[in-house]
C-alpha positions in Angstrom: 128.0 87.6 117.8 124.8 87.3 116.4 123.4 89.5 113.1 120.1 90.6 113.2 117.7 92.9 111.7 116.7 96.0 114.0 112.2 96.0 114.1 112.5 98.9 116.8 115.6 101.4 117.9 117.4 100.9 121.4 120.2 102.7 120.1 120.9 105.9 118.7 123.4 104.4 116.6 121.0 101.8 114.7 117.5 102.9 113.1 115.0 100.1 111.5 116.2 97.8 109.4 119.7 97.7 109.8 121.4 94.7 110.2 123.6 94.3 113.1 125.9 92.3 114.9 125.0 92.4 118.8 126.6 89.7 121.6 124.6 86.8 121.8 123.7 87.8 125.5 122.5 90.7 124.7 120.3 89.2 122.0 118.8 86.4 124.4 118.3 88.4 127.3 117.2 91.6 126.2 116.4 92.2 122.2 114.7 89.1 121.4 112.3 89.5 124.6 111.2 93.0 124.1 110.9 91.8 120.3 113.1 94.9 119.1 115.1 92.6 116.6 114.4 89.2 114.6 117.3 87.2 114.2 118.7 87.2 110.4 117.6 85.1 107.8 116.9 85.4 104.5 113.1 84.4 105.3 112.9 86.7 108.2 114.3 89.8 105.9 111.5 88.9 103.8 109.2 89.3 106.4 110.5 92.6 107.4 110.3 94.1 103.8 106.6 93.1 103.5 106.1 94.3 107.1 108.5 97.5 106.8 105.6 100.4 106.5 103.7 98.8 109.7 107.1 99.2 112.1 107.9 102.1 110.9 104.6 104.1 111.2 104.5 102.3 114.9 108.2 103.5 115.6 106.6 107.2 114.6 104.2 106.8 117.1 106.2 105.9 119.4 108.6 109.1 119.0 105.6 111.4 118.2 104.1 110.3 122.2 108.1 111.1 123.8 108.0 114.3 121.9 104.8 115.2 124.0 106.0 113.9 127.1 109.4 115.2 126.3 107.8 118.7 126.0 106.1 118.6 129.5 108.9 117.3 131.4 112.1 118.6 130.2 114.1 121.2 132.5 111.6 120.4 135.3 112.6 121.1 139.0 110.2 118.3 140.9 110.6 118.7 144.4 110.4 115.1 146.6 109.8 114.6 150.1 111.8 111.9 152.0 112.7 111.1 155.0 116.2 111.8 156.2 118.7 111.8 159.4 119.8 115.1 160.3 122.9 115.0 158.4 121.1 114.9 156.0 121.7 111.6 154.8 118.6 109.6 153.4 116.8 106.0 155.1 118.0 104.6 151.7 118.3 106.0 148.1 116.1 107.3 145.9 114.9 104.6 143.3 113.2 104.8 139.6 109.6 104.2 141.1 109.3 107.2 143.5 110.6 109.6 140.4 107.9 108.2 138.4 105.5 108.7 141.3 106.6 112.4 141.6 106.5 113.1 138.0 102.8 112.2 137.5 102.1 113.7 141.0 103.6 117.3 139.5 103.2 116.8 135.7 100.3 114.6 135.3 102.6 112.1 133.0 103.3 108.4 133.3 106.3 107.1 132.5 107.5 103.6 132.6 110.5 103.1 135.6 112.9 101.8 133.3 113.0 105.1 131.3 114.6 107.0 134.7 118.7 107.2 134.5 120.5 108.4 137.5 123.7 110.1 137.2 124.9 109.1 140.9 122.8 107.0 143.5 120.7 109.8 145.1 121.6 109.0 148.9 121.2 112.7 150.6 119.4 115.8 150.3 119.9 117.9 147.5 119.4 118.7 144.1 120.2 115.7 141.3 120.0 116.2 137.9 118.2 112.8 136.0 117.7 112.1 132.3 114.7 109.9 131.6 115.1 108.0 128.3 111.6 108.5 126.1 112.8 107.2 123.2 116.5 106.1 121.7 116.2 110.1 120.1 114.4 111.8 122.6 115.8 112.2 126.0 114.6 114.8 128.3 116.8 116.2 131.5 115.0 116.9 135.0 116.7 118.2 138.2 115.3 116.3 140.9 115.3 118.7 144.6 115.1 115.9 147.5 114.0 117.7 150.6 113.6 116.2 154.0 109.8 115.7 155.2 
């Protein structure tokens, strides 16, 4: 395990400035990266403290922009277009990138590809429902109606 001192949320469970024990793996691969945690020190709690208003009023941004996307998005029906075999099965599944296509296309919103959750592989026609995760706190819920083309 390694402690650490959270800069940005990727849990609901943490907010900034806790300090955390995560798996070393998790620390390497994906924290440290994306520069959501430092790795605790004395010196680098320091830093945080002097630095503590700056993340914070960034991390306020960041919720206050998924609030507005949230409220454009959330409880959408987006109807895609794909093509399918006649019983009804799709020529693959449906991945992150084409939801993020048909969002804009209907909702004029970007959203990054890594925000999209499935709750099942989308391999047939039908409706699906889909979270897209905006923000640790703000998570909005679309039902996605794949029709054949």
């Amino acid at each position: 395990m390694t402690k650490v001192i959270v800069l940005e949320k990727f849990s609901s469970s943490v907010n900034i400035g806790d300090v955390v024990d995560v798996k070393g793996g998790y620390f390497r691969n994906y924290l440290l990266p994306r520069g959501k945690v430092l790795r605790y020190s004395k010196e680098n709690q320091e830093i945080f403290d002097e630095q503590r208003e700056k993340i914070e009023s960034e991390n306020k941004k960041r919720i206050e922009e998924a609030k507005r996307i949230f409220d454009i998005i959330d409880g959408a029906v987006l109807d895609m277009h794909k093509s399918a075999s006649n019983d009804s099965k799709l020529y693959g599944s449906v991945v992150a990138h084409e939801v993020v296509d048909t969002v804009y296309e209907s909702k004029s919103v970007k959203i990054d590809p890594k925000f999209v959750n499935f709750r099942e592989k989308i391999k047939e026609i039908g409706r699906f429902a889909i979270t897209i995760t905006l923000h640790p706190d703000v998570v909005a819920n679309l039902e996605l109606n794949v029709c054949k083309e």
